[in-house]
N, CA, C and O atoms as a Tinker XYZ file with bonds, in Angstrom:
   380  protein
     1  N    110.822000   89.795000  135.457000    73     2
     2  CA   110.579000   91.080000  134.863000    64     1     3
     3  C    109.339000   91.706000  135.506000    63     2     4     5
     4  O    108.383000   91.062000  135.941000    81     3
     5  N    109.481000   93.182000  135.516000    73     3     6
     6  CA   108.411000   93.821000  136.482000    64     5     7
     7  C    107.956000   94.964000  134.955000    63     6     8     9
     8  O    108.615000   95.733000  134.256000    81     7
     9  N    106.599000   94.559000  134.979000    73     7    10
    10  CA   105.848000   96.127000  133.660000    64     9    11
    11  C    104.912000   96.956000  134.480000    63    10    12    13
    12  O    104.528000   96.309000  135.455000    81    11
    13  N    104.504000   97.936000  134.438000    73    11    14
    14  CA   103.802000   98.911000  134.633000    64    13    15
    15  C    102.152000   98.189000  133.791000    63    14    16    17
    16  O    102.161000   98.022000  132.571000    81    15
    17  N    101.196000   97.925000  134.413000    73    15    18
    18  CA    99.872000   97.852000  133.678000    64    17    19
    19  C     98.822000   98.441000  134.510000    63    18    20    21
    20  O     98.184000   97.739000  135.294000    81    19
    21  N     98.480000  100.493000  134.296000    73    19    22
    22  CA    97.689000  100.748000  135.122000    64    21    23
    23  C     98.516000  101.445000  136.386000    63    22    24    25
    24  O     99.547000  102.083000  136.596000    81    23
    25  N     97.696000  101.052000  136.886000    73    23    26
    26  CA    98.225000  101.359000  138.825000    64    25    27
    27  C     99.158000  100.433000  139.221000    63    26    28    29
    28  O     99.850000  100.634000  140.219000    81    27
    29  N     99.303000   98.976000  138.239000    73    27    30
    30  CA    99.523000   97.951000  139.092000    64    29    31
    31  C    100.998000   97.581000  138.335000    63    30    32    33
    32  O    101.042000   97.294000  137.139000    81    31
    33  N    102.094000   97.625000  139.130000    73    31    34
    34  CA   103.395000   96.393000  138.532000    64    33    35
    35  C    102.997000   95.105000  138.511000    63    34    36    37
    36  O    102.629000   94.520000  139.529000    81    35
    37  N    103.041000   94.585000  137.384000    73    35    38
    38  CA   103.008000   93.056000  137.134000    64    37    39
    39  C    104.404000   92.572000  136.762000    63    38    40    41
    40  O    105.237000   93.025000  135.977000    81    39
    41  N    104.402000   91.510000  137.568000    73    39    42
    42  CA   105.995000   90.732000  137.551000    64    41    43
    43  C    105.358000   89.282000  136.754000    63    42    44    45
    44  O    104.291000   88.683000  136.887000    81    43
    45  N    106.522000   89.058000  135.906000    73    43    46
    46  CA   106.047000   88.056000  134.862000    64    45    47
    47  C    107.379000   87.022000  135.206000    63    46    48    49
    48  O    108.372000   87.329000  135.865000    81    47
    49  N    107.131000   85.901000  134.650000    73    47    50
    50  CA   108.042000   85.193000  134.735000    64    49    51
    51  C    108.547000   84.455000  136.037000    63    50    52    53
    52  O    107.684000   84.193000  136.875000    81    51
    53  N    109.845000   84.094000  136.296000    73    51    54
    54  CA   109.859000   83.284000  137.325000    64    53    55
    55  C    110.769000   84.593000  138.579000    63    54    56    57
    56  O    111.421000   85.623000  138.404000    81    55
    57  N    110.231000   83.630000  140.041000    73    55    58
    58  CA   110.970000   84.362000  140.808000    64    57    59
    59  C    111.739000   83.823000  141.596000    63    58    60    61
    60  O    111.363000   83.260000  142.624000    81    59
    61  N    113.370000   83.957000  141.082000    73    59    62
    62  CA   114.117000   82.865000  141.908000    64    61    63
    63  C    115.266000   83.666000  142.005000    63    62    64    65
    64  O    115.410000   84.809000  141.572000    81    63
    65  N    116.203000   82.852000  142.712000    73    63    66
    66  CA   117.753000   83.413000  143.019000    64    65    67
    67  C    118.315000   84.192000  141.867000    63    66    68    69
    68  O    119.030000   85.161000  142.119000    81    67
    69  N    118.038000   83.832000  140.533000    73    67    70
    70  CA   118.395000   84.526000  139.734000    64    69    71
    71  C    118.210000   85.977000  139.075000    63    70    72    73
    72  O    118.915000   86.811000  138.507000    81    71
    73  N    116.861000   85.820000  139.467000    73    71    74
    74  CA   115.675000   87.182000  138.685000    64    73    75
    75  C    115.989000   87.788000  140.066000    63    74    76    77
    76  O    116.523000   88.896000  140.004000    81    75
    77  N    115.724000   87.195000  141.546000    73    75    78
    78  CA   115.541000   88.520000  142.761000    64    77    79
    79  C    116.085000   89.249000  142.664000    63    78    80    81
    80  O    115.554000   90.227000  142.137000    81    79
    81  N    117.172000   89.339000  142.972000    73    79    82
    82  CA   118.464000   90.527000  143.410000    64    81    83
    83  C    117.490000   92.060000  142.392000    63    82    84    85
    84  O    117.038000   92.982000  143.070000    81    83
    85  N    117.340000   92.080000  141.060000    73    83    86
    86  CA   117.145000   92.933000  140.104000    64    85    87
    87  C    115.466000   93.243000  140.542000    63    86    88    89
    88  O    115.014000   94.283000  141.020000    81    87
    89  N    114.938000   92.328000  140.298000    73    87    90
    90  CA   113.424000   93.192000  141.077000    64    89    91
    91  C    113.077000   93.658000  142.258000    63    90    92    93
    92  O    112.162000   94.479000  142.339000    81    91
    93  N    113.666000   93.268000  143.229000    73    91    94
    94  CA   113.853000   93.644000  144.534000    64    93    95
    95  C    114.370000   95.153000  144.588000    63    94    96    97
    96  O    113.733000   96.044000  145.151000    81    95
    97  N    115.858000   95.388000  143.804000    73    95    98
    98  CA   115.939000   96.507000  143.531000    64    97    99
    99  C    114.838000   97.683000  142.881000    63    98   100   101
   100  O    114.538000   98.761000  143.394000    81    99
   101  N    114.397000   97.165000  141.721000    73    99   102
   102  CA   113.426000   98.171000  141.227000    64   101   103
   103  C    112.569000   98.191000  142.618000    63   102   104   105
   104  O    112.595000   99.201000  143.320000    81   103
   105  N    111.777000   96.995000  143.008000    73   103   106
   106  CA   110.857000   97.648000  144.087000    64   105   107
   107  C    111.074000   98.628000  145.524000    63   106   108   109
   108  O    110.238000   99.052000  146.322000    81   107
   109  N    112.744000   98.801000  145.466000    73   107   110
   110  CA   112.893000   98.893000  146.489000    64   109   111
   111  C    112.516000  100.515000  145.706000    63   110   112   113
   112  O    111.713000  101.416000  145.944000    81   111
   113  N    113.347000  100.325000  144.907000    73   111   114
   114  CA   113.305000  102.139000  143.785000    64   113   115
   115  C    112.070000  103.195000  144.353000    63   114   116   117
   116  O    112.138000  104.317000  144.855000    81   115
   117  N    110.832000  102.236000  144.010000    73   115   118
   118  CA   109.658000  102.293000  143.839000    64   117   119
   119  C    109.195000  103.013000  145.308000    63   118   120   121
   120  O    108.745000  104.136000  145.535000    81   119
   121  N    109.441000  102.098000  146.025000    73   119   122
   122  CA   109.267000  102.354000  147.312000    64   121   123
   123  C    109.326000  103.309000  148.513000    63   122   124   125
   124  O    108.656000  103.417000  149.539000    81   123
   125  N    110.598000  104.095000  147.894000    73   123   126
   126  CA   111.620000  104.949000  148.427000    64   125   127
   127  C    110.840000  106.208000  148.331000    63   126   128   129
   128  O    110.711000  107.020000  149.247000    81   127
   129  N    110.187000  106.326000  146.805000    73   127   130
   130  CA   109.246000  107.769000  147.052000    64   129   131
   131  C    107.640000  107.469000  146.526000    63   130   132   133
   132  O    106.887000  108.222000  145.909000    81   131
   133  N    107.473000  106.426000  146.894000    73   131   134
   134  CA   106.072000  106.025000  146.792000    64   133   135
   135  C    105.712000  105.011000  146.569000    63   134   136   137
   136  O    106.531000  104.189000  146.155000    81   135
   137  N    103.990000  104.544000  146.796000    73   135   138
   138  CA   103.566000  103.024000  147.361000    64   137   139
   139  C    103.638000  102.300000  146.071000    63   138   140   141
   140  O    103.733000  102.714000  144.916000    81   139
   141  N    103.561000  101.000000  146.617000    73   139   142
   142  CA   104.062000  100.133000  145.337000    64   141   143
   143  C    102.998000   98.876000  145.543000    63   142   144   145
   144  O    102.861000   98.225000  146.579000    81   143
   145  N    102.226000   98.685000  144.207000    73   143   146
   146  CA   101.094000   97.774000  143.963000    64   145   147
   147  C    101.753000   96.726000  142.867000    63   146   148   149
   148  O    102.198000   96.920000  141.736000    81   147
   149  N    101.609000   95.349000  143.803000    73   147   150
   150  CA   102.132000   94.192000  142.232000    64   149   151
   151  C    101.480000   93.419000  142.382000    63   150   152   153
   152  O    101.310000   92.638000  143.319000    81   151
   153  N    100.910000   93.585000  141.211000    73   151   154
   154  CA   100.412000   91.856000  140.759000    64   153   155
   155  C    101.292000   90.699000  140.667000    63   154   156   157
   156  O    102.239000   90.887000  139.903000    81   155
   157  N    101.262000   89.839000  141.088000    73   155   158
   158  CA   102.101000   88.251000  140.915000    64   157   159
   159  C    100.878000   87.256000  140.239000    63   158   160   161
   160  O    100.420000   86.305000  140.872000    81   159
   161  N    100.578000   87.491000  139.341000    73   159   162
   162  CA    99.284000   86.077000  138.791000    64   161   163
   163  C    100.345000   85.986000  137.390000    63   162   164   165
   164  O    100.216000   84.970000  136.707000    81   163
   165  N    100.928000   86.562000  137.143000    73   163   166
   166  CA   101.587000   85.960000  135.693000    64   165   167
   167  C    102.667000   85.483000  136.026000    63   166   168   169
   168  O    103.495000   85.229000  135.151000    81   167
   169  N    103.024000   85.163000  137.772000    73   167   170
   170  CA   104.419000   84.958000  137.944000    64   169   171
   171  C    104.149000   83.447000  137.654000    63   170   172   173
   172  O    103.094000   82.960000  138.057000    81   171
   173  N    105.231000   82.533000  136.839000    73   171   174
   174  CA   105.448000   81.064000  136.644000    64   173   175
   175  C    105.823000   80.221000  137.876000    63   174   176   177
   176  O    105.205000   79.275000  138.365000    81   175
   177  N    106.974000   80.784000  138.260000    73   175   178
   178  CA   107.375000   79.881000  139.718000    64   177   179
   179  C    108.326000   80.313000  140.187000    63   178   180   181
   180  O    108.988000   81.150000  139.573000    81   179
   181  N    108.674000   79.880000  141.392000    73   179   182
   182  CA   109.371000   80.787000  142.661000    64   181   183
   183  C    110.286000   80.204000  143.702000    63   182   184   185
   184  O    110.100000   79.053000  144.098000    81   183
   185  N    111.094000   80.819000  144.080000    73   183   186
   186  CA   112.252000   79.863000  144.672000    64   185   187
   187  C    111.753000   80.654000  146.279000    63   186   188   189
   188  O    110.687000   81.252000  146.430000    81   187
   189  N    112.531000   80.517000  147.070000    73   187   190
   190  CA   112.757000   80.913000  148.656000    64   189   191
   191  C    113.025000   82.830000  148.750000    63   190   192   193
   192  O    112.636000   83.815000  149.378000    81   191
   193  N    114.001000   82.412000  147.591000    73   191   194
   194  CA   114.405000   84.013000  147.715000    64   193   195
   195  C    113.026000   84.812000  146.984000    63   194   196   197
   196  O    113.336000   85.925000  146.559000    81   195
   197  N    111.786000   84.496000  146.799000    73   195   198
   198  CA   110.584000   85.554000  146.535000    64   197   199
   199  C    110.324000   85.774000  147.717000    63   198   200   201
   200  O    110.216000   86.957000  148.040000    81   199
   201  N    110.163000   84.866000  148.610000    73   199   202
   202  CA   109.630000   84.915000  149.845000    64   201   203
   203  C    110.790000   86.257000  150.776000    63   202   204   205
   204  O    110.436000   87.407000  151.037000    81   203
   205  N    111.612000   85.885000  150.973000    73   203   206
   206  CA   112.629000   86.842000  151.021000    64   205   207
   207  C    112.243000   88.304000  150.533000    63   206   208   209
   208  O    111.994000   89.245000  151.285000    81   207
   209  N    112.236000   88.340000  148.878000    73   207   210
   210  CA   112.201000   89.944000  148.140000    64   209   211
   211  C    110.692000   90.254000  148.827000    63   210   212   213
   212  O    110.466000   91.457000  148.702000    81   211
   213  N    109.909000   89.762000  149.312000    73   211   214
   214  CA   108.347000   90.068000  149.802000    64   213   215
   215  C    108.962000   90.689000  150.993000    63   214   216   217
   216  O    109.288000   91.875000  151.033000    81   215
   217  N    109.131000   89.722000  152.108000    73   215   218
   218  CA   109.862000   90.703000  153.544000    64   217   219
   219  C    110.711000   91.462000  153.191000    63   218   220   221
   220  O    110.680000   92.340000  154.052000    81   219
   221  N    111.528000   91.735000  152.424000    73   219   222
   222  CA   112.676000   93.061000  152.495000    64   221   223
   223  C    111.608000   94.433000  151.790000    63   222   224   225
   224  O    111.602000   95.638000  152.038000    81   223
   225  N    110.560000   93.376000  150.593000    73   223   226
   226  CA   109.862000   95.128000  150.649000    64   225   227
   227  C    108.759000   95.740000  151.529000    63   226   228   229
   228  O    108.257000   96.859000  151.633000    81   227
   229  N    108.583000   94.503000  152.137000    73   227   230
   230  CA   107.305000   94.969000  153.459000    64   229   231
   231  C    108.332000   95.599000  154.164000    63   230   232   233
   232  O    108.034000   96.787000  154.285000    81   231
   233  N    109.504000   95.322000  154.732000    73   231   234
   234  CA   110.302000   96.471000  155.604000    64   233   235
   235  C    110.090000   97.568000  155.133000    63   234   236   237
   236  O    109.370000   98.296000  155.815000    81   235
   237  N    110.456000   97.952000  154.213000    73   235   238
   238  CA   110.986000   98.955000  153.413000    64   237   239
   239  C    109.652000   99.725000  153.268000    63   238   240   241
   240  O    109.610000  100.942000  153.448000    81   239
   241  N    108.740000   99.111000  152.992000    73   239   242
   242  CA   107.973000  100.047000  152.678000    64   241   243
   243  C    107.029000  100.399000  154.372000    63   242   244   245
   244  O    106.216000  101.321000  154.443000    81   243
   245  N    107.264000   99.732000  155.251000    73   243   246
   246  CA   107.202000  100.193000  156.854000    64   245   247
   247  C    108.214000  101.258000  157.180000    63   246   248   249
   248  O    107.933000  101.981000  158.136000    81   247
   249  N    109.482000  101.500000  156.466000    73   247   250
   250  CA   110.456000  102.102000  156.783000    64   249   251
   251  C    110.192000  103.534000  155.893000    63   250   252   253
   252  O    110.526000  104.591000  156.428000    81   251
   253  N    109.765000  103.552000  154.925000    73   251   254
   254  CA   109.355000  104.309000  153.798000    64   253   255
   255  C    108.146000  105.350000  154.242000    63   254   256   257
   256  O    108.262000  106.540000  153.952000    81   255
   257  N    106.944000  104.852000  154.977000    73   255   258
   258  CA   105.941000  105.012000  155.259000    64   257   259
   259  C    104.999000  104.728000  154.026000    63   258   260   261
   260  O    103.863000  105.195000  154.104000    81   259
   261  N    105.267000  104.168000  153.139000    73   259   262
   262  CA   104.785000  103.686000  152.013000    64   261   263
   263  C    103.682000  102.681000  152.272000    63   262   264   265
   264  O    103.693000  101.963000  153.272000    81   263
   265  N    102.765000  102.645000  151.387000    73   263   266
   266  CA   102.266000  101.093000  151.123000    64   265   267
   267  C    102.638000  100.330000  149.999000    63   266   268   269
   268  O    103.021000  100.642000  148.871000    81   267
   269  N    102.369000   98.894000  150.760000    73   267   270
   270  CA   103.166000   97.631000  149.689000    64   269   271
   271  C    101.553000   96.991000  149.525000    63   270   272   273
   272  O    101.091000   96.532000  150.570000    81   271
   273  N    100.800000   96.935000  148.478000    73   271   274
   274  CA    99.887000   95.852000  148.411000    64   273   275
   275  C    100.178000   94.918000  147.337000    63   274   276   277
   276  O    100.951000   95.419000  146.521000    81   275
   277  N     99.820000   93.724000  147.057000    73   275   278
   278  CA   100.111000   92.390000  146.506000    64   277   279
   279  C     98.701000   91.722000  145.944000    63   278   280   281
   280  O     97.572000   92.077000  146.283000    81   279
   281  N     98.958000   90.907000  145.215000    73   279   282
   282  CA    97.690000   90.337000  144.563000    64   281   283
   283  C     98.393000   89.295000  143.635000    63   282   284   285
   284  O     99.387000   89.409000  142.918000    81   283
   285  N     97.479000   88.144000  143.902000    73   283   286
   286  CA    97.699000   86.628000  142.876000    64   285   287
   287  C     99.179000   86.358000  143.499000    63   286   288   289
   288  O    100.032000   86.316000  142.612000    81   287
   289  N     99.685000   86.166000  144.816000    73   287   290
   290  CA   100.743000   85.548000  144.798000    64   289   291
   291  C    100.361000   83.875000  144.858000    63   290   292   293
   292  O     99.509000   83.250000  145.490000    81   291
   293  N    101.313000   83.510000  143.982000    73   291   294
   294  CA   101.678000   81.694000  144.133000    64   293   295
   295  C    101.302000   81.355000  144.999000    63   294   296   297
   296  O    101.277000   82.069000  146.002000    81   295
   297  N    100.757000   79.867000  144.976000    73   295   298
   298  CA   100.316000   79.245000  146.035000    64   297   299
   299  C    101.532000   78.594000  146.624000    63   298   300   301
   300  O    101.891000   78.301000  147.764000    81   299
   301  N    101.969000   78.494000  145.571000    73   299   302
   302  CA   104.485000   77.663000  146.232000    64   301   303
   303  C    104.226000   78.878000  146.843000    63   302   304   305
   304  O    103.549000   78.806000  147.869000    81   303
   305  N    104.672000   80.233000  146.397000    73   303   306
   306  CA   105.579000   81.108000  147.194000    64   305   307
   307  C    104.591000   81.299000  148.852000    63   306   308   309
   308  O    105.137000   81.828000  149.821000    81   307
   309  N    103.177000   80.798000  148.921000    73   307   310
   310  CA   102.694000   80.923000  150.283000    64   309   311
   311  C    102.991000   79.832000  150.948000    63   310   312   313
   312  O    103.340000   79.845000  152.129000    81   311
   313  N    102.860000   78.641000  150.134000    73   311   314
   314  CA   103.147000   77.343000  150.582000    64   313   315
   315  C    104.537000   77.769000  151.111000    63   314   316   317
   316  O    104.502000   77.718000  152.340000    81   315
   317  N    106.128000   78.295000  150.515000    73   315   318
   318  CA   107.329000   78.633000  151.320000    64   317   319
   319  C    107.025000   79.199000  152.419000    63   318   320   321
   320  O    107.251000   78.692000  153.518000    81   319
   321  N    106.394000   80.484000  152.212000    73   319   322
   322  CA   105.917000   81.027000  153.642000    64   321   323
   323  C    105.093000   80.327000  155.039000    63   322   324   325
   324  O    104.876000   80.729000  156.182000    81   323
   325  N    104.883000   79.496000  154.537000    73   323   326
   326  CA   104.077000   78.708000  155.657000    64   325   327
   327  C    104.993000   77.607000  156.161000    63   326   328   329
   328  O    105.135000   77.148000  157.295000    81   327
   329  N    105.553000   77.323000  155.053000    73   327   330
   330  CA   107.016000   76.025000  155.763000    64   329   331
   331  C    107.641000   76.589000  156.411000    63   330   332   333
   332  O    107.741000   75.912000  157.434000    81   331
   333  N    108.500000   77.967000  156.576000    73   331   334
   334  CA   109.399000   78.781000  156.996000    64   333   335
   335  C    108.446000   79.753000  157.978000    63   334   336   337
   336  O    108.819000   80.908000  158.185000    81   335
   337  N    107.416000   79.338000  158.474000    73   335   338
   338  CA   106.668000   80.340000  159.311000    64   337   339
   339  C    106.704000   81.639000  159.277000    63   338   340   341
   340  O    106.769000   82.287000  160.322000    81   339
   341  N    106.655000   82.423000  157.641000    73   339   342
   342  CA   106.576000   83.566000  158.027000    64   341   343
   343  C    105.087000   84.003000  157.136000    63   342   344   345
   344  O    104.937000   85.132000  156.670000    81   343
   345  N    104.185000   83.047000  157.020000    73   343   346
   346  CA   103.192000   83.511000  156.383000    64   345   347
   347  C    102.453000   84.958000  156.467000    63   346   348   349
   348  O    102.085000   85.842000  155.693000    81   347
   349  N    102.451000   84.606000  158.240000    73   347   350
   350  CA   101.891000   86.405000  158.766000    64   349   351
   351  C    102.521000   87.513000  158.699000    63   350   352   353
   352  O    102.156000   88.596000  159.157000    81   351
   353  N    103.849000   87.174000  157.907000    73   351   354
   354  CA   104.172000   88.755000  158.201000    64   353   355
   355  C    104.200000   88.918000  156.270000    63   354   356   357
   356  O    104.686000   90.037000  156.111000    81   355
   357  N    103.979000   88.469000  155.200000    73   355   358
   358  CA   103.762000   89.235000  153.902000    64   357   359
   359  C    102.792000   89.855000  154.256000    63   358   360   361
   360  O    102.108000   89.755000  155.276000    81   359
   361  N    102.675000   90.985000  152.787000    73   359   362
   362  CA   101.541000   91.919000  153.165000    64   361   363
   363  C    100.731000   91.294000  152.803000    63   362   364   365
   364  O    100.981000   90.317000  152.097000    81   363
   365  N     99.421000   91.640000  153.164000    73   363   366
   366  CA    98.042000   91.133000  152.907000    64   365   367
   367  C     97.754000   91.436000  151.444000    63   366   368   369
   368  O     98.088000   92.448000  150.828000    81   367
   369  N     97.076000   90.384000  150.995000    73   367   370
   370  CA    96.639000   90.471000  149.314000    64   369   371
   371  C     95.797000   91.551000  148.684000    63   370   372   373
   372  O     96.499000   92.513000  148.995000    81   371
   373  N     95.366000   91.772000  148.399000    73   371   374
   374  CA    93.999000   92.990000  147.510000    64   373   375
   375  C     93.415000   92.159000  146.852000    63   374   376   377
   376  O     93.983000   91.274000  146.211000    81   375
   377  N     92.177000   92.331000  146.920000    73   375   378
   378  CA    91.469000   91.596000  146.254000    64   377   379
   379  C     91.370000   92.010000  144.467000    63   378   380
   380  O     90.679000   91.326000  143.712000    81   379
């Protein structure tokens, strides 16, 4: 699940094969006519396919001319990214 708190989407709960498909969509929503800020610190845990919904919205929002910034992602969902060598290409965090 993705809430509005502020400036920032916070995604709660887990992020796996099941939940992606549906948040991916909203972010893509998001994206399409403007930049999109999410928090991930309330996310529980995460399958392959987060790592995934992260690169399809960094495209998108390269394709968009949008910005994608991120904050509190999982240390699993970096740990995936680093097994699967794509650490360098999520977007960079916000402090």
């Amino acid at each position: 699940m993705i809430k509005r708190e502020g400036e920032w989407m916070v995604a709660h709960g887990n992020l796996t094969m099941d939940t992606v498909p549906a948040l991916f969509e909203t972010g893509l929503q998001h994206l399409a006519s403007e930049d999109l800020q999410l928090d991930f610190s309330r996310v529980e845990s995460v399958d392959s396919a987060a790592v995934s919904m992260l690169l399809g919205w960094a495209r998108a929002a390269q394709r968009t001319q949008h910005e994608l910034r991120v904050k509190g992602l999982p240390e699993d969902l970096l740990s995936l990214a680093n097994l699967y060598g794509v650490a360098e290409m999520l977007p960079k965090q916000s402090a």
